[in-house]
Each structure stands twice: as structure tokens, then as C-alpha cells.
C-alpha positions as CSV (number, residue, x, y, z in Angstrom):
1,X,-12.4,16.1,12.9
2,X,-10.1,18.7,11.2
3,X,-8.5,17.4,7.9
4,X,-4.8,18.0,7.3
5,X,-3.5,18.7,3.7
6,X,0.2,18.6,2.7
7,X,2.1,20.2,0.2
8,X,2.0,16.5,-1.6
9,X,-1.5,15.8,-1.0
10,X,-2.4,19.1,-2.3
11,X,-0.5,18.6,-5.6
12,X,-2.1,15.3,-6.0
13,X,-5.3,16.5,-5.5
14,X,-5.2,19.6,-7.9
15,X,-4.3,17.2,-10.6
16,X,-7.4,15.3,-10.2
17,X,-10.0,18.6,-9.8
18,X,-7.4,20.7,-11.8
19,X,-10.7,21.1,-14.9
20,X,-13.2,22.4,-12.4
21,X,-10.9,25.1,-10.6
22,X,-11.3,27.7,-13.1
23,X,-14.8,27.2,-13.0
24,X,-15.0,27.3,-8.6
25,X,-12.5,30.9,-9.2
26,X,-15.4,32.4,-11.2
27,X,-18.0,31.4,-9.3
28,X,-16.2,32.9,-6.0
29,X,-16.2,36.4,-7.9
30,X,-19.7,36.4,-9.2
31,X,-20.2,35.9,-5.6
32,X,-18.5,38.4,-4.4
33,X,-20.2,40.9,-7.3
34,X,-24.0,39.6,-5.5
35,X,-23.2,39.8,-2.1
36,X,-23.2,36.1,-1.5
37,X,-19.6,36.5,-0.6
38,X,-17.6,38.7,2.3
39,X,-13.8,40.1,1.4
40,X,-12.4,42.4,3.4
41,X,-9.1,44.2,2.3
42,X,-5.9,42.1,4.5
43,X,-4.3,44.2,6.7
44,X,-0.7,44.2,6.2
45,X,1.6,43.7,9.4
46,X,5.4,45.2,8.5
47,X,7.7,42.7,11.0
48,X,9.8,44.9,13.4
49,X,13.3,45.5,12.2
50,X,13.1,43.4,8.6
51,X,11.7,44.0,5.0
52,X,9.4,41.0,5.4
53,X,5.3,41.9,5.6
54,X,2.4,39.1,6.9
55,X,-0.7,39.2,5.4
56,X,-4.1,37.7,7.0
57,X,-6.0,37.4,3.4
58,X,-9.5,36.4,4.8
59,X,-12.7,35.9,3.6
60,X,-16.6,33.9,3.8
61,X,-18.8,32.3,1.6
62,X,-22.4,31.2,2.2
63,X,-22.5,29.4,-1.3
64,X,-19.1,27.6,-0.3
65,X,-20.0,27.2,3.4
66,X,-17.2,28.1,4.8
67,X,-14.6,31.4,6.0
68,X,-11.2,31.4,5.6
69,X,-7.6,33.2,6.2
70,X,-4.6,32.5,4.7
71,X,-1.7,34.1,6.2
72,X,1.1,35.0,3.7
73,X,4.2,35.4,5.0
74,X,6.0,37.8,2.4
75,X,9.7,37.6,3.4
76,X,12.6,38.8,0.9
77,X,15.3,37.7,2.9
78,X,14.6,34.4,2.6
79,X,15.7,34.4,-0.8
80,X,19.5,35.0,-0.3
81,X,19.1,31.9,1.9
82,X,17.3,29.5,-0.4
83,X,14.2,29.6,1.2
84,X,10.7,30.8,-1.2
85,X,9.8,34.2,-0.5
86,X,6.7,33.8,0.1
87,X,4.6,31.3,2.3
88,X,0.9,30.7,3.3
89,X,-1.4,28.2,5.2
90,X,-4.8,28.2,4.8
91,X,-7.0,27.9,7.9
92,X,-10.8,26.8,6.9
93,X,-13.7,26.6,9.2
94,X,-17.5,25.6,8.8
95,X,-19.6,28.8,8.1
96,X,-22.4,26.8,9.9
97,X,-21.2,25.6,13.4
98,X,-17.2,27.6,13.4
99,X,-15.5,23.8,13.6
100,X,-12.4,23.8,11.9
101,X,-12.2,22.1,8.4
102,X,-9.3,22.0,7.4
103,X,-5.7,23.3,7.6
104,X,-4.1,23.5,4.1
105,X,-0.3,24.3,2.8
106,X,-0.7,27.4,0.4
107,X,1.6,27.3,-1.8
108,X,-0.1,25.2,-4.3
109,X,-3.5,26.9,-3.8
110,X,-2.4,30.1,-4.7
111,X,-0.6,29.0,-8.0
112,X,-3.7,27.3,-8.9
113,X,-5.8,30.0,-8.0
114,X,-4.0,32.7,-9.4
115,X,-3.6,31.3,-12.9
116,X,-7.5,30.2,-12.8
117,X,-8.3,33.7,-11.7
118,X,-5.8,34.7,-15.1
119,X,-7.4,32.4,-17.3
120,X,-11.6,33.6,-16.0
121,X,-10.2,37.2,-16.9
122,X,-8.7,36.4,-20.3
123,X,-11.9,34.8,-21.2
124,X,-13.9,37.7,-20.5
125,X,-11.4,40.8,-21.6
126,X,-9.4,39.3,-24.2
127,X,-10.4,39.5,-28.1
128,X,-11.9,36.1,-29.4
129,X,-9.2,36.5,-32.2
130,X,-6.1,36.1,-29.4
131,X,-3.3,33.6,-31.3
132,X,-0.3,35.1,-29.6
133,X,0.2,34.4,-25.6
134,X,3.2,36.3,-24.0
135,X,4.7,35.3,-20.8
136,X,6.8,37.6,-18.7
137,X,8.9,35.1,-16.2
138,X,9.1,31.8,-16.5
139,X,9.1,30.9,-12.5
140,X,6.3,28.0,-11.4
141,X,3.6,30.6,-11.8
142,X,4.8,30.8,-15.8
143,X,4.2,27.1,-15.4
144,X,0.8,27.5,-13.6
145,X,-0.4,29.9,-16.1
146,X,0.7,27.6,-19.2
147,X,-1.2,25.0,-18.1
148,X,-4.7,27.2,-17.2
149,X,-4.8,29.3,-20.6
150,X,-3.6,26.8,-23.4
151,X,-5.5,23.6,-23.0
152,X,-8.7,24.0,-25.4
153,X,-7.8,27.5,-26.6
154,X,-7.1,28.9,-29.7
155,X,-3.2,30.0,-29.3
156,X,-1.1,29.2,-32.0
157,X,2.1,30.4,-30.5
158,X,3.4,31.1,-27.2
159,X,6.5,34.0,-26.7
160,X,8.4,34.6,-23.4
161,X,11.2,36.0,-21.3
162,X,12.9,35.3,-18.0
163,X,16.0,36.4,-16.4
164,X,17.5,33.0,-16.7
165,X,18.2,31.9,-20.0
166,X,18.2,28.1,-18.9
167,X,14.8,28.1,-16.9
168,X,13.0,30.0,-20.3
169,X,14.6,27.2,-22.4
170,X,13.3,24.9,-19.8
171,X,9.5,26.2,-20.0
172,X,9.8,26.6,-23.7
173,X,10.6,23.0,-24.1
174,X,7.6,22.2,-22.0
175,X,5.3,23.8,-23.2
176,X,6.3,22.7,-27.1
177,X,6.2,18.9,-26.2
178,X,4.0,18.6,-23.0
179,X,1.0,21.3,-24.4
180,X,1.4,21.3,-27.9
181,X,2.4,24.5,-29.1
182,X,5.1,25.9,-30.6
183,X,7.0,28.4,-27.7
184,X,9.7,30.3,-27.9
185,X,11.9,32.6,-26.0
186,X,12.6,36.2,-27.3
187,X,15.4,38.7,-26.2
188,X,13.4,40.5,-23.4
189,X,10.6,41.9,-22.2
190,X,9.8,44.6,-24.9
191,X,9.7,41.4,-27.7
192,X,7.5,39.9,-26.2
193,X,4.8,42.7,-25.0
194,X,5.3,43.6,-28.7
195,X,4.7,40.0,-30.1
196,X,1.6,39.1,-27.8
197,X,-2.0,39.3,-28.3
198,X,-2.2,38.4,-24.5
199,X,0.5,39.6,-22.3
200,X,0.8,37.8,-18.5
201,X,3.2,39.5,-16.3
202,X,4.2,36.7,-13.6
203,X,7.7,37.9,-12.0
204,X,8.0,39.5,-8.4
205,X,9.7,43.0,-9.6
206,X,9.2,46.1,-7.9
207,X,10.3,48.4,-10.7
208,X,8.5,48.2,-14.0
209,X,9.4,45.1,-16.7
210,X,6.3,46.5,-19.2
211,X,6.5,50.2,-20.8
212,X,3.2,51.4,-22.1
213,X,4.6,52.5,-25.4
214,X,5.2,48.6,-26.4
215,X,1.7,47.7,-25.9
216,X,-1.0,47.7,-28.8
217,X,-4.2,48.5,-29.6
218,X,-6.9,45.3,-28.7
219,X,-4.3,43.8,-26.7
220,X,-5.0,42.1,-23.1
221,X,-2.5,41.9,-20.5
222,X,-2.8,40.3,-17.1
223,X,-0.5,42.2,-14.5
224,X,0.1,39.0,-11.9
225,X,3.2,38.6,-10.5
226,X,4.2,41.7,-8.3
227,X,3.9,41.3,-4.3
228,X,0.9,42.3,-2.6
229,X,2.7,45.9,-2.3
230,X,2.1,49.4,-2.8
231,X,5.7,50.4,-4.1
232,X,5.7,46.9,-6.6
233,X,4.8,46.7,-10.0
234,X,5.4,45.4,-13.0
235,X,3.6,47.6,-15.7
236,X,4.8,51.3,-15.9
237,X,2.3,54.0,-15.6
238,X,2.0,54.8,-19.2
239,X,1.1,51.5,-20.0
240,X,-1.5,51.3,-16.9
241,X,-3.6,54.6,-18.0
242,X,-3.7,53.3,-21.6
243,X,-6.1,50.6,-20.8
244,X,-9.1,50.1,-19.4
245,X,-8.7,48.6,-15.8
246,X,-10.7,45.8,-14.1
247,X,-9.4,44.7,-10.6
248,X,-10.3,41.2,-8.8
249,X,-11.2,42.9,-5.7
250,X,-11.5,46.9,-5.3
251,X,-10.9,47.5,-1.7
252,X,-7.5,45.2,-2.0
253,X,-6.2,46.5,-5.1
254,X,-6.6,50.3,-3.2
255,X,-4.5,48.8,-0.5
256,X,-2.5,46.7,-2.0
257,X,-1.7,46.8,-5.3
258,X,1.5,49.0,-7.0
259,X,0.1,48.6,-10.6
260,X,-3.2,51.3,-9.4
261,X,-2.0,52.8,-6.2
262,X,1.7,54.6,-7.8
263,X,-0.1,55.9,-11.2
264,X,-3.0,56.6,-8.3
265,X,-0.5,59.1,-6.2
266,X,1.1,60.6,-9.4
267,X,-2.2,61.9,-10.6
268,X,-2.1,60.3,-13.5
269,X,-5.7,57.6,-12.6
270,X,-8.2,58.3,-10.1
271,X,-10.1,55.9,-8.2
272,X,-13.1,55.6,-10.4
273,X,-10.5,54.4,-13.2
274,X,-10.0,51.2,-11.0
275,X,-13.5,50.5,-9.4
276,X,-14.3,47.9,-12.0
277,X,-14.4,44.0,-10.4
278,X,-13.4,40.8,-11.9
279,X,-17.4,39.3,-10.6
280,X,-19.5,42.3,-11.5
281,X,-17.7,41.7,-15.2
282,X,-19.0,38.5,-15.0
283,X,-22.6,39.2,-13.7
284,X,-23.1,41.6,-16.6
285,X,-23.0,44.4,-13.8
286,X,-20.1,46.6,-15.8
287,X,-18.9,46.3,-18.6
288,X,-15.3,44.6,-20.0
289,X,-14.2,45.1,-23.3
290,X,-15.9,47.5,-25.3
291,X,-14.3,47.3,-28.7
292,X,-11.6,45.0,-30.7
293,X,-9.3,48.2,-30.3
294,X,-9.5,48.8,-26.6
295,X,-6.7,48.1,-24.2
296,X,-7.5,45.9,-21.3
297,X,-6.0,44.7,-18.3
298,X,-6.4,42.9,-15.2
299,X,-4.8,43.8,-11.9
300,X,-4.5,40.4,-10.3
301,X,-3.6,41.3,-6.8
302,X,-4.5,38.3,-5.3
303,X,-7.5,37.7,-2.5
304,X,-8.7,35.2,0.0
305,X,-12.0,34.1,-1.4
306,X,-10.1,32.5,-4.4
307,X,-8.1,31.1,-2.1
308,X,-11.3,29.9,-0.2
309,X,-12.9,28.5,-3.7
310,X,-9.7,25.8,-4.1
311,X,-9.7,24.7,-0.5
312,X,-13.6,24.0,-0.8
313,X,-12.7,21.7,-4.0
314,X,-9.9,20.3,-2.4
315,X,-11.5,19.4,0.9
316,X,-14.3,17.9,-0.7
317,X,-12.0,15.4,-2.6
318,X,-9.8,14.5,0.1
319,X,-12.6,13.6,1.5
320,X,-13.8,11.5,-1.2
321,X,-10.6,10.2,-2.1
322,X,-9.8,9.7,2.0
323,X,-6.5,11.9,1.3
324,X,-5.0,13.7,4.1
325,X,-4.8,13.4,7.8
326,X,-7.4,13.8,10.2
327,X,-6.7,15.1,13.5
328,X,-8.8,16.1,17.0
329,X,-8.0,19.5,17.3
330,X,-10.8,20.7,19.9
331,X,-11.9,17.5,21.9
């Protein structure tokens, strides 16, 4: 029987494994780091006569038991209209005998996953002395990432910046009475790059919000919210060759990823300056940091087997919990 997860059932389910995601997002990249994982880069497919790109983001795992492909539909357009910009569903089938698992709504998955895959980076690159966490956008990602770095860490203050005066009042709010620590909103992007000891980028820009110049020595930003997109980015090349650059998947972030790939064709990194992954981080393989002083920062494209790790966690307790709907699909 395949299992059938909603948008509701999914956001009822990731409040009750919500603790062990983190957790299941660095497991998937240790994985990937000893080969007991498979990620190839997704191929991008430009739709005839639009601006809007599909992405089949897939990926296996023998630990998980299981290979997935989430296809993100990345349509612009949609936004003048009300619609999100981007969409995914998540198809899952058994490793073991190819049955289908599981067909999950993405959009919950990949704000969970994203921010765990934020908050496994920050752990391992950021200086044990961080107080000061900057947030860049203030979308449901901003929310996402509130929620996965503050709870049990040692922030003392949270700073931030959106376009919409009202929506950063909004997070601000929340995150002083729902978290526990103080937030507030600065004047713009530069304020709070220069205010942070960890700086999350988490808006969809194509041109630069970050300028290297405002970043400092020891700092740690995470560079999240751009579109899987060679001409997006949200960090400017000045700030990009500053620090020292760990990716969550190589081959994607060469494909895929504006932050590498437009410093990259100006000359100003090579590939080697990228080639450092998220797993072989954790696995002791390469190094992270390497002093209090050094400037690091993680390109957070975005890749399948996250996405893979949450749908494993949340397959298991629908099942447990008998949440969902299960359907015949093959007879």
C-alpha cells in the first residue's frame, strides 16, 4: 500500500518528530561523505516559452532504505498571481523491492530540512562563542530557521531585516514571546550582517542583499535562500572569496548554485575553493573552521537526500501514529 501525506498531515507530523530531524539531516550527509548514500546533481528542465524551471532533485539511501525525487517546480510567475513560487512532491520508493512508499507534499519537508541542514552547519562552522543571530528575510523559512537554531543554544539576541516592515515586526514579536529571546528589527541588510555573529540569508533575491565589506572576522554566515539558480545569489562576490566555503553537495552547488558558480566565471574562486562538503565536515574527512578569526560559510543549495532523510521520519510516524491515507496504487 502507498501512504499519502498532506500538507496538514505533514505539519502535524513534523511537530511531533520536529527534535530528531536535525539529527536524520546529518546523518543523510555523513552518508553521503561514506558512500552509503547516492546524489546526483538535478537536471534542470527551462519550460518552453516562460521563466519557470523543474527540478527532479533525486537521490538513495541504503541506511534509509529507500530512493527518492522530489520535483520542484520553480515558477516566478506565480507570484504576481498569488500562488507560492515554488512547489514540490516527494515521490518515495522501497530501496529493497521498488514498491512505492509514499507520496509526500514538499513544501513542509523542505522548510524543515533546510533549516536542519542550517542549524547541522552552524554547529560545526560557527564559533562556540556565537551570541548574536542575524536573519536576512523574514518569510516562513525565517520562521523555519528561528525555530532550528534557538531552542537550547546560546543566542542572546536575535537581529533581522525584511522588505516588509509589518511581516519583520511580526517575526520579531514571535520570536521575543514564543522562543524567548529578545529580537529586533534593524534598518536593512548591512545592520544586521554588521550586528551578527551568525548571519542566515533566507530571501529569494537574484542580485546580492550581503556585501563582503560588512562581514567580520570569525563570523559564520549561512547563504540559504536564493533559487536553485546559476544567475541567483544573495552574497556578493567579495564577501564569497573572503571565507572559507563548505557546500552541502559539490556536484549541485557546480550546477546549481549562484553564490560559487558567478564568483566561479569571474575568476575570482576556482573549483577547488568550493569542493568542501557539509558530510565529509562531519566525518572529520576535511576540515571546517580553522581558527576563531576565519570567515565561514555554508552554501545551502538544497539536495534530495535531505529531502529523502524527512520523508523516512515522517513515513515511519504516520505509520505509527496511522496518519495519512493509504491507497492501491499498483494492484
Amino acid at each position: 500500500m502507498t501512504l499519502i501525506l498532506t500538507r496538514s498531515d505533514i505539519t502535524a507530523l513534523l511537530a511531533d518528530v520536529g527534535e530528531e530531524i536535525e539529527a536524520a539531516v546529518a546523518e543523510c550527509h555523513l552518508d553521503l561523505a561514506l558512500g552509503r548514500a547516492v546524489l546526483p546533481p538535478p537536471p534542470a528542465m527551462p519550460f518552453p516559452g516562460s521563466d519557470g524551471t523543474f527540478l527532479a532533485m533525486a537521490s538513495a539511501s541504503a541506511p534509509a532504505g529507500l530512493a527518492t525525487v522530489k520535483l520542484l517546480a520553480d515558477l516566478p510567475s506565480n507570484r504576481a498571481v498569488g500562488l507560492p513560487v515554488q512547489r514540490s512532491s516527494v515521490l518515495a520508493v522501497s530501496a529493497e523491492t521498488g514498491a512505492c512508499e509514499a507520496l509526500l507534499d514538499g513544501a513542509g519537508i523542505t522548510r524543515a530540512r533546510t533549516a536542519a541542514a542550517t542549524a547541522v552547519a552552524t554547529r560545526a562552522l560557527a564559533r562556540q562563542d556565537s551570541r548574536v543571530l542575524g536573519l536576512v528575510g523574514t518569510g516562513p523559512l525565517a520562521r523555519a530557521h528561528a525555530l532550528a537554531l534557538l531552542p537550547g543554544r546560546s543566542y542572546e539576541r536575535v537581529v533581522l531585516w525584511g522588505r516588509h516592515p509589518g511581516r519583520s515586526a511580526e517575526l520579531a514579536t514571535w520570536i521575543t514571546q514564543e522562543l524567548g529571546i529578545k529580537a529586533s528589527v534593524l534598518s536593512g541588510p548591512r545592520e544586521v550582517a554588521e550586528s551578527s555573529d551568525v548571519l542566515c540569508t533566507l530571501t529569494p533575491s537574484r542580485e546580492p542583499l550581503v556585501e563582503g565589506a560588512w562581514l567580520s572576522p570569525g563570523q559564520h554566515i549561512n547563504a540559504v535562500g536564493a533559487p536553485p539558480r546559476p544567475d541567483h545569489r544573495e552574497i556578493d562576490t567579495a564577501g564569497v572569496v573572503r571565507c572559507r566555503i563548505v557546500v552541502d553537495a559539490w556536484s549541485t552547488a557546480r550546477a546549481k548554485s549562484g553564490e560559487v558558480l558567478i564568483p566561479l566565471a569571474e575568476g575570482a574562486l576556482t573549483e577547488d575553493d568550493f569542493r568542501c562538503e557539509l558530510g565529509e565536515v562531519l566525518a572529520g574527512v576535511k576540515p571546517g573552521r580553522t581558527s576563531d578569526t576565519e570567515l565561514t560559510l555554508f552554501d545551502s543549495v538544497g539536495v534530495g537526500l535531505q529531502d529523502l532523510a524527512v520523508a523516512r521520519l515522517l513515513i515511519d510516524a504516520a505509520r505509527a501514529r496511522n496518519v495519512g491515507t493509504l491507497i492501491e496504487l499498483s494492484g
